[in-house]
LOVODO-447251 format. One record per residue (C-alpha): y, x, z. Coordinates in nm, 3 decimals, always signed. Layout:
BEGIN
<site py="Y" px="X" pz="Z"/>
...
// end
This chain:
BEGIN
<site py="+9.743" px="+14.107" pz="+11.481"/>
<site py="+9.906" px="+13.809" pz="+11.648"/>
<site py="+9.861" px="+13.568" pz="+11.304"/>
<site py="+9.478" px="+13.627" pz="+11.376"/>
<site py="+9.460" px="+13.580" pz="+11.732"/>
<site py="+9.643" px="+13.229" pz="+11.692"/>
<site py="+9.435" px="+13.115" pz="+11.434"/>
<site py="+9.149" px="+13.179" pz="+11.632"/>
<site py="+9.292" px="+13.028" pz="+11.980"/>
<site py="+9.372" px="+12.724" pz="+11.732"/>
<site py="+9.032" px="+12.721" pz="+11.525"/>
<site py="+8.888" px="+12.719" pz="+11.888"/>
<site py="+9.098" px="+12.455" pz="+12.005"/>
<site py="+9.049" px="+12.223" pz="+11.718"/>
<site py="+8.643" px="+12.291" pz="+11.681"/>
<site py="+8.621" px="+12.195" pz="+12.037"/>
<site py="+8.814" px="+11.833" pz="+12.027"/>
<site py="+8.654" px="+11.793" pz="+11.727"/>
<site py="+9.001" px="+11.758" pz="+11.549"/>
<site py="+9.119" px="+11.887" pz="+11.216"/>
<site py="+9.433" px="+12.024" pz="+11.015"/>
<site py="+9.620" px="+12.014" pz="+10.733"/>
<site py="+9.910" px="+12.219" pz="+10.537"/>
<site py="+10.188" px="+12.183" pz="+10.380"/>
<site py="+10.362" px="+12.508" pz="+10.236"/>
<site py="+10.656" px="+12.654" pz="+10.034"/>
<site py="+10.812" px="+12.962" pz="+10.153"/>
<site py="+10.466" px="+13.122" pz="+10.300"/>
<site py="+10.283" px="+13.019" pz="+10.009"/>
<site py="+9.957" px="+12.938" pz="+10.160"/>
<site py="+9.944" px="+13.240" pz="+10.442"/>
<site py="+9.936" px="+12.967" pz="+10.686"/>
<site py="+9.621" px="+12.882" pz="+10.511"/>
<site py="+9.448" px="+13.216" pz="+10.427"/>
<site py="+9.467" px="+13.291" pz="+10.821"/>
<site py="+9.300" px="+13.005" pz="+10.944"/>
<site py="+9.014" px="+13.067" pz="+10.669"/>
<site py="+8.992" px="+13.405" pz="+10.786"/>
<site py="+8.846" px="+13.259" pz="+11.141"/>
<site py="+8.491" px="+13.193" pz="+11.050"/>
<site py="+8.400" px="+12.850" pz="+11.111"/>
<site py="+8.734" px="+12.720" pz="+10.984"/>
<site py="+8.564" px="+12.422" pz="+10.766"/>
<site py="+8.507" px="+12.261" pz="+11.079"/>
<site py="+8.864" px="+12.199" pz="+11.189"/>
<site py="+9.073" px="+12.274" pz="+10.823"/>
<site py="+9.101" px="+11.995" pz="+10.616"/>
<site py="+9.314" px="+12.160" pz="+10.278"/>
<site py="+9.605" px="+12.295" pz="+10.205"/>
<site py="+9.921" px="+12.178" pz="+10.011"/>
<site py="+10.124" px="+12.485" pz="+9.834"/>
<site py="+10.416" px="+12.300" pz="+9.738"/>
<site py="+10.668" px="+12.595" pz="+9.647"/>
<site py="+10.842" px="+12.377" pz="+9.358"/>
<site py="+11.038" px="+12.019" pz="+9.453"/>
<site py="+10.815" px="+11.898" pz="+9.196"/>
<site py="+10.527" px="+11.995" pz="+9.400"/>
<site py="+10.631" px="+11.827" pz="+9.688"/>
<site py="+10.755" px="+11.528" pz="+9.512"/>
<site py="+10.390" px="+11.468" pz="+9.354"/>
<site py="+10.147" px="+11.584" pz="+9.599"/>
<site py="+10.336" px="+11.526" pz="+9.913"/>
<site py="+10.560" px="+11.218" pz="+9.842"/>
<site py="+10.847" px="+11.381" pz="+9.962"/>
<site py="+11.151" px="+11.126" pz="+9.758"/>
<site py="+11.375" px="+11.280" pz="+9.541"/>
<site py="+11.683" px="+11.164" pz="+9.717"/>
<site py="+11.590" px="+11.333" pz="+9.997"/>
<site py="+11.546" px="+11.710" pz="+9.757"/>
<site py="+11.901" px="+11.570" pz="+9.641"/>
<site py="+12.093" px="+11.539" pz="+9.928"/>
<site py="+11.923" px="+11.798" pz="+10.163"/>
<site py="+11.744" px="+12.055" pz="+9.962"/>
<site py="+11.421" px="+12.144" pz="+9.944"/>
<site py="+11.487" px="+12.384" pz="+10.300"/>
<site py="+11.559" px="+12.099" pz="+10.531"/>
<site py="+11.505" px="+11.852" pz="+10.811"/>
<site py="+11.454" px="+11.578" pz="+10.621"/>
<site py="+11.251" px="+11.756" pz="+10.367"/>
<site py="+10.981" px="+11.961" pz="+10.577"/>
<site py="+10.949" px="+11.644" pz="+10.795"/>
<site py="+10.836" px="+11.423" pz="+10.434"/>
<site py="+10.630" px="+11.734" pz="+10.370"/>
<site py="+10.455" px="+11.670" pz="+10.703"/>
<site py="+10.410" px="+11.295" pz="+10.704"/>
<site py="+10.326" px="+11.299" pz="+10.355"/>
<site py="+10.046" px="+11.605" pz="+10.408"/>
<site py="+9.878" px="+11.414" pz="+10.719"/>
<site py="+9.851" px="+11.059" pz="+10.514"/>
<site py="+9.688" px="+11.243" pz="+10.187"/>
<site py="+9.450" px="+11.439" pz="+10.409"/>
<site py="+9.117" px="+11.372" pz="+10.646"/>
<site py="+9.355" px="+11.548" pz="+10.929"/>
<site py="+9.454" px="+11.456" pz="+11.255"/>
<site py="+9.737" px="+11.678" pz="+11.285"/>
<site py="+9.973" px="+11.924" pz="+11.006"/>
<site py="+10.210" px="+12.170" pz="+11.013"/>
<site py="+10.487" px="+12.160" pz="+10.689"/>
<site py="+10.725" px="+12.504" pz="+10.624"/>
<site py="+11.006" px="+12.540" pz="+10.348"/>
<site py="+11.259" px="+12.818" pz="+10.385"/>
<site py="+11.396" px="+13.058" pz="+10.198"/>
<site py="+11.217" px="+13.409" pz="+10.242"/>
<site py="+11.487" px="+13.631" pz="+10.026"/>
<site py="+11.618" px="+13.867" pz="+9.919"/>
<site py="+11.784" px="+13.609" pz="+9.698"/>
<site py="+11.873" px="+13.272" pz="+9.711"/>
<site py="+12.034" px="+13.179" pz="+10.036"/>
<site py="+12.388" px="+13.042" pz="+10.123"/>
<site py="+12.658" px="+13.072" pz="+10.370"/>
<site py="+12.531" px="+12.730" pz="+10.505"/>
<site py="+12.178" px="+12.801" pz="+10.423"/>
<site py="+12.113" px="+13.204" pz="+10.451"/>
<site py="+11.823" px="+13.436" pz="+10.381"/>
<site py="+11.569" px="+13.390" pz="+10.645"/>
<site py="+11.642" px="+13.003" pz="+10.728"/>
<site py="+11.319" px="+12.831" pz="+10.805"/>
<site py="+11.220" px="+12.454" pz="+10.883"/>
<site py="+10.914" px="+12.380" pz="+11.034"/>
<site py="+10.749" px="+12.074" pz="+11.106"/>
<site py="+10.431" px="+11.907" pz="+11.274"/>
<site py="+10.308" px="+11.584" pz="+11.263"/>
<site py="+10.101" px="+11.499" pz="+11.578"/>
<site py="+9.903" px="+11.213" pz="+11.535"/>
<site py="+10.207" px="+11.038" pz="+11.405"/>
<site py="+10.469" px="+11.196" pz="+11.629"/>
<site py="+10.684" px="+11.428" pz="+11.404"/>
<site py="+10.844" px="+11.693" pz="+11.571"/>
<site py="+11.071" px="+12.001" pz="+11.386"/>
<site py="+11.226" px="+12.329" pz="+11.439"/>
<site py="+11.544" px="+12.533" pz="+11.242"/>
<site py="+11.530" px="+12.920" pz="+11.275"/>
<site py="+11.668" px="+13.188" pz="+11.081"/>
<site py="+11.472" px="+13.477" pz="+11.108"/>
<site py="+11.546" px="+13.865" pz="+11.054"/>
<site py="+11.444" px="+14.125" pz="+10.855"/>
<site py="+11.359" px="+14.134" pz="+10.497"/>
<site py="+11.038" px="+13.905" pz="+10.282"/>
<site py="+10.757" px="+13.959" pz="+10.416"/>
<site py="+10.887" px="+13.998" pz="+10.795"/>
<site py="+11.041" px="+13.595" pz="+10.759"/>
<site py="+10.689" px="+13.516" pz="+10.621"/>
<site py="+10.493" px="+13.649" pz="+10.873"/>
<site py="+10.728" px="+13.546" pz="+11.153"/>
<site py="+10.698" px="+13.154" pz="+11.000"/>
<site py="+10.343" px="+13.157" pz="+10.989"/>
<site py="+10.360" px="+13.239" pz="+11.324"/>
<site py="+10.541" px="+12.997" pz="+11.429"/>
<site py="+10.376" px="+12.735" pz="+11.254"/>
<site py="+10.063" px="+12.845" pz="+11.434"/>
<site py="+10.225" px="+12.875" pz="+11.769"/>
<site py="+10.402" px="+12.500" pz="+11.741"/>
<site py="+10.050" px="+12.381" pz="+11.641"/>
<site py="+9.865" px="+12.516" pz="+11.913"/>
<site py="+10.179" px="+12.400" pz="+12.196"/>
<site py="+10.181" px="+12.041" pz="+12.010"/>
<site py="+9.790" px="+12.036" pz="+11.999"/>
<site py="+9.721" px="+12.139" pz="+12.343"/>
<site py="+10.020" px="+11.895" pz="+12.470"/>
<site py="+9.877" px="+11.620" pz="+12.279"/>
<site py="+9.542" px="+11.658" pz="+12.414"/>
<site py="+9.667" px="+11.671" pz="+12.743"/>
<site py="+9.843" px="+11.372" pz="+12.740"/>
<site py="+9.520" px="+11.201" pz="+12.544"/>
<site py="+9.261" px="+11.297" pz="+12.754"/>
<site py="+9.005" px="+11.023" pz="+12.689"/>
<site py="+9.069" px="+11.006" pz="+12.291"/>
<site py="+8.763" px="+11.238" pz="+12.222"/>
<site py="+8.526" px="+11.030" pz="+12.444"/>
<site py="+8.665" px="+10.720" pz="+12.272"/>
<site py="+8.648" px="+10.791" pz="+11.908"/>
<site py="+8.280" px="+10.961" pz="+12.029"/>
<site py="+8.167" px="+10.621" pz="+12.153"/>
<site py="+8.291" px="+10.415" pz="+11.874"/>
<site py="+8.099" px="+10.677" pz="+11.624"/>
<site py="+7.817" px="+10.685" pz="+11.806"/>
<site py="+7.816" px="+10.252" pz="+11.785"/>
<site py="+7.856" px="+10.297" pz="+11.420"/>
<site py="+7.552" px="+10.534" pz="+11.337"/>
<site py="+7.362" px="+10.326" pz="+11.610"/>
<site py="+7.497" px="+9.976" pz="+11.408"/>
<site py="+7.395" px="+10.168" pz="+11.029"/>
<site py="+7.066" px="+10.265" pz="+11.143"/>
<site py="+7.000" px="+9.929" pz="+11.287"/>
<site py="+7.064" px="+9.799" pz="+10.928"/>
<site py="+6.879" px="+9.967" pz="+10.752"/>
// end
């Protein structure tokens, strides 16, 4: 399945650079999440998750401001991007991935319909974000955002790195001063 073969391209990706993720998500309800623990190995690049289906949720574990719920809704620009931010500065991650949409059968709008997605990553600090509204009924919208939140991690991962080549070398050297200046004080 494609959801397995991009968690493993990513958990490959991420194990290598030595580089970690985090989480943040509504509409999927943590299937971003159970397909990157399904690659064995996954502790070594996934940091946690945030399942933040309620505004509440967001509010308290992601900081996402209630003006912003008020104005935009929880489905949202403004909103996934908070969700982002807010999951990479309460985690040990160097990169996240944020969804809120609304999977159906019920709840959508003319503005708003069934199968409207946001997605969002936050790269390091660079927050980027996507709009789709995607066919079909439940389950195909879930599976076709976790997918895409896989597939904008590993573009914005591998872009990143690419324009950061000597990151891994640096923060390498400066961890290998610190053991070297803890051992030396001891």
């Amino acid at each position: 399945m494609l959801i397995e073969a991009l968690a493993t391209q990513l958990g490959a990706l991420l194990a290598d650079k030595n580089k970690k993720i985090v989480t943040a998500e509504s509409c999927t309800g943590g299937w971003v999440s159970q397909a990157i623990t399904q690659v064995a190995g996954s502790s070594l690049w996934f940091d946690r998750t945030y399942v933040t289906y309620s505004n509440d949720a967001k509010r308290q574990m992601l900081g996402v401001k209630q003006r912003t719920l008020s104005k935009h809704g929880a489905v949202s620009q403004a909103v996934v991007e908070e969700m982002a931010v807010g999951a990479l500065k309460k985690s040990e991650a160097d990169f996240s991935v944020a969804i809120s949409g609304i999977a159906g059968p019920d709840g959508g709008t003319e503005e708003k319909p069934v199968g409207t997605v946001w997605l969002a990553w936050n790269i390091r600090g660079e927050v980027d974000s996507s709009m789709v509204v995607l066919p079909g009924g439940r389950r195909d919208v879930r599976a076709a955002a976790v997918t895409l939140a896989l597939q904008g991690l590993l573009v914005r991962i591998r872009k990143w790195l690419a324009d950061h080549p000597g990151c891994q070398v640096v923060e390498q050297a400066v961890e290998k001063e610190l053991t070297q200046s803890l051992d030396e004080s001891k």
